[in-house]
C-alpha positions as YAML, in Angstrom:
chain: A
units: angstrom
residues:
- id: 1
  name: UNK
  ca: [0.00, 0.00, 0.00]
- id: 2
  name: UNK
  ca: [2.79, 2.51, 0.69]
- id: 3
  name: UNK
  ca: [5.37, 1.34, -1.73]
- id: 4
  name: UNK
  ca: [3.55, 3.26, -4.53]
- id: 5
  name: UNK
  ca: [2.99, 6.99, -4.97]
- id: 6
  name: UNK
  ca: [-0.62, 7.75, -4.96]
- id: 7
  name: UNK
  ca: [-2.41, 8.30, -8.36]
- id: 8
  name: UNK
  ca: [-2.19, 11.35, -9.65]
- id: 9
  name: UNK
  ca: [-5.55, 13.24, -11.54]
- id: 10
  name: UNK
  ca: [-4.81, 12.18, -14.83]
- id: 11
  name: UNK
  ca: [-4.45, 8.84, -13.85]
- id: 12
  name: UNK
  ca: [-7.52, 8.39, -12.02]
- id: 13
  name: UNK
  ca: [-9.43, 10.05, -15.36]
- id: 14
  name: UNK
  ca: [-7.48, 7.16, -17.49]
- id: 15
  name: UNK
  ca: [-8.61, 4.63, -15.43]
- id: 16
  name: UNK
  ca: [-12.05, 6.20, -15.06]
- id: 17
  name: UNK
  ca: [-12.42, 6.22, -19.00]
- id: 18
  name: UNK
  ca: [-10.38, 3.09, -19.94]
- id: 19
  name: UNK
  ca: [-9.57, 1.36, -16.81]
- id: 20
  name: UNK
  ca: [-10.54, -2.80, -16.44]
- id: 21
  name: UNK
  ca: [-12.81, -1.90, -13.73]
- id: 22
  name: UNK
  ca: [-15.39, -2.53, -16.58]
- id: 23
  name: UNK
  ca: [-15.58, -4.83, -19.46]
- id: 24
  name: UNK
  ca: [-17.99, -2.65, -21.39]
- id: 25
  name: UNK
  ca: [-16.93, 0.90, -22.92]
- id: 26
  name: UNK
  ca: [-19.94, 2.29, -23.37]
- id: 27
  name: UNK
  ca: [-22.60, 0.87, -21.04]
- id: 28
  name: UNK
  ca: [-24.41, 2.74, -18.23]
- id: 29
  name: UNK
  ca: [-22.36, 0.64, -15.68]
- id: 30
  name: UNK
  ca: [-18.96, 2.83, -17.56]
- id: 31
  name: UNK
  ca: [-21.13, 5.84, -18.06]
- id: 32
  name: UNK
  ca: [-21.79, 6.03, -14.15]
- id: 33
  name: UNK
  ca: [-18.70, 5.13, -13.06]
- id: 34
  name: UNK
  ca: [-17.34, 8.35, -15.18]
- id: 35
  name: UNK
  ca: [-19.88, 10.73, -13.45]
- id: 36
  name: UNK
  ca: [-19.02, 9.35, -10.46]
- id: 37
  name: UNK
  ca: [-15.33, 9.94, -10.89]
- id: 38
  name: UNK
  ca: [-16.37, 13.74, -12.37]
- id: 39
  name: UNK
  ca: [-18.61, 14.78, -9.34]
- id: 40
  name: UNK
  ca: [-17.17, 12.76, -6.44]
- id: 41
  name: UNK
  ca: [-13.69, 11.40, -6.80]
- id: 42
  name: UNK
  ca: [-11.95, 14.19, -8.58]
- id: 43
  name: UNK
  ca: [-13.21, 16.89, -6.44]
- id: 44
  name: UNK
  ca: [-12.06, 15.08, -3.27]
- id: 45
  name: UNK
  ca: [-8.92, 13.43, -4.22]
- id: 46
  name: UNK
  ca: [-7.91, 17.16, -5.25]
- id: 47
  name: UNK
  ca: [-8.56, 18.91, -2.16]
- id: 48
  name: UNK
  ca: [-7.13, 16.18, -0.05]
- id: 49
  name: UNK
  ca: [-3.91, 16.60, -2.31]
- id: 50
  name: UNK
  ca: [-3.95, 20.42, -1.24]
- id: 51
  name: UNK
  ca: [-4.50, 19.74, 2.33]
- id: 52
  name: UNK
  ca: [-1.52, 17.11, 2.12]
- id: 53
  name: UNK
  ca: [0.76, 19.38, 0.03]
- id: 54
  name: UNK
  ca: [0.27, 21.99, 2.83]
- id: 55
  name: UNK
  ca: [0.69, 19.99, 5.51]
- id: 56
  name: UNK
  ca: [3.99, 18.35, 4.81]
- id: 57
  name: UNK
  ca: [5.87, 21.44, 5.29]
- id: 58
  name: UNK
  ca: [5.40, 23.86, 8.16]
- id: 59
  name: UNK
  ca: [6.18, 26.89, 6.26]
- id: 60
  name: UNK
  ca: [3.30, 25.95, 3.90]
- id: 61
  name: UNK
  ca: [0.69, 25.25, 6.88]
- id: 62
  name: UNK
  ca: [2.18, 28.76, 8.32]
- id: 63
  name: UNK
  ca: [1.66, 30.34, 5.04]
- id: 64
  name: UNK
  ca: [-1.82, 29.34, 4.47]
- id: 65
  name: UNK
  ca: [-2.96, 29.75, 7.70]
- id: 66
  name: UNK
  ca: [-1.72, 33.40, 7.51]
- id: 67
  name: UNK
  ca: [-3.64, 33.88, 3.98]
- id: 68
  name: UNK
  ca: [-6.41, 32.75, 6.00]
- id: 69
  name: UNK
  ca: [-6.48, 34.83, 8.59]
- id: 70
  name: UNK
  ca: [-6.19, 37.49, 5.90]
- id: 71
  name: UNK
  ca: [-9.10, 36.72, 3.79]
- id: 72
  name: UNK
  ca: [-11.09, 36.50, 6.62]
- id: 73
  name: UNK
  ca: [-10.50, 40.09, 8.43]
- id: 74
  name: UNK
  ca: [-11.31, 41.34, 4.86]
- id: 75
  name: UNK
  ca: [-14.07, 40.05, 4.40]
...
């Protein structure tokens, strides 16, 4: 589980649109599985990657937390 990076977002749209998760390339069982990947997975998997980029370094968490604070005393 840890000996490989973590798929990036291309990857995960390859293997939504041509992966072997599905025999068929395009039934509904494909055709859901590729708005599931569009309105769920995608979304998710990116913002986790942002929280994880900023988290590995404490500058970055400093950083962001800063910009933070910043956007919300102006607005």
């Amino acid at each position: 589980m840890w000996s490989e990076a973590p798929a990036s977002p291309a990857e995960l749209v390859r293997y939504a649109r041509d992966g072997a998760w599905c025999r068929d390339t395009r039934g509904f069982i494909r055709g859901a599985g590729r708005v599931y990947h569009t309105v769920v997975a995608i979304p998710v998997c990116l913002v986790l990657y942002v929280i994880a980029l900023i988290l590995q370094r404490p500058g970055r968490l400093t950083a962001a937390l800063f910009l933070s604070l910043i956007v919300w005393l102006v607005l």
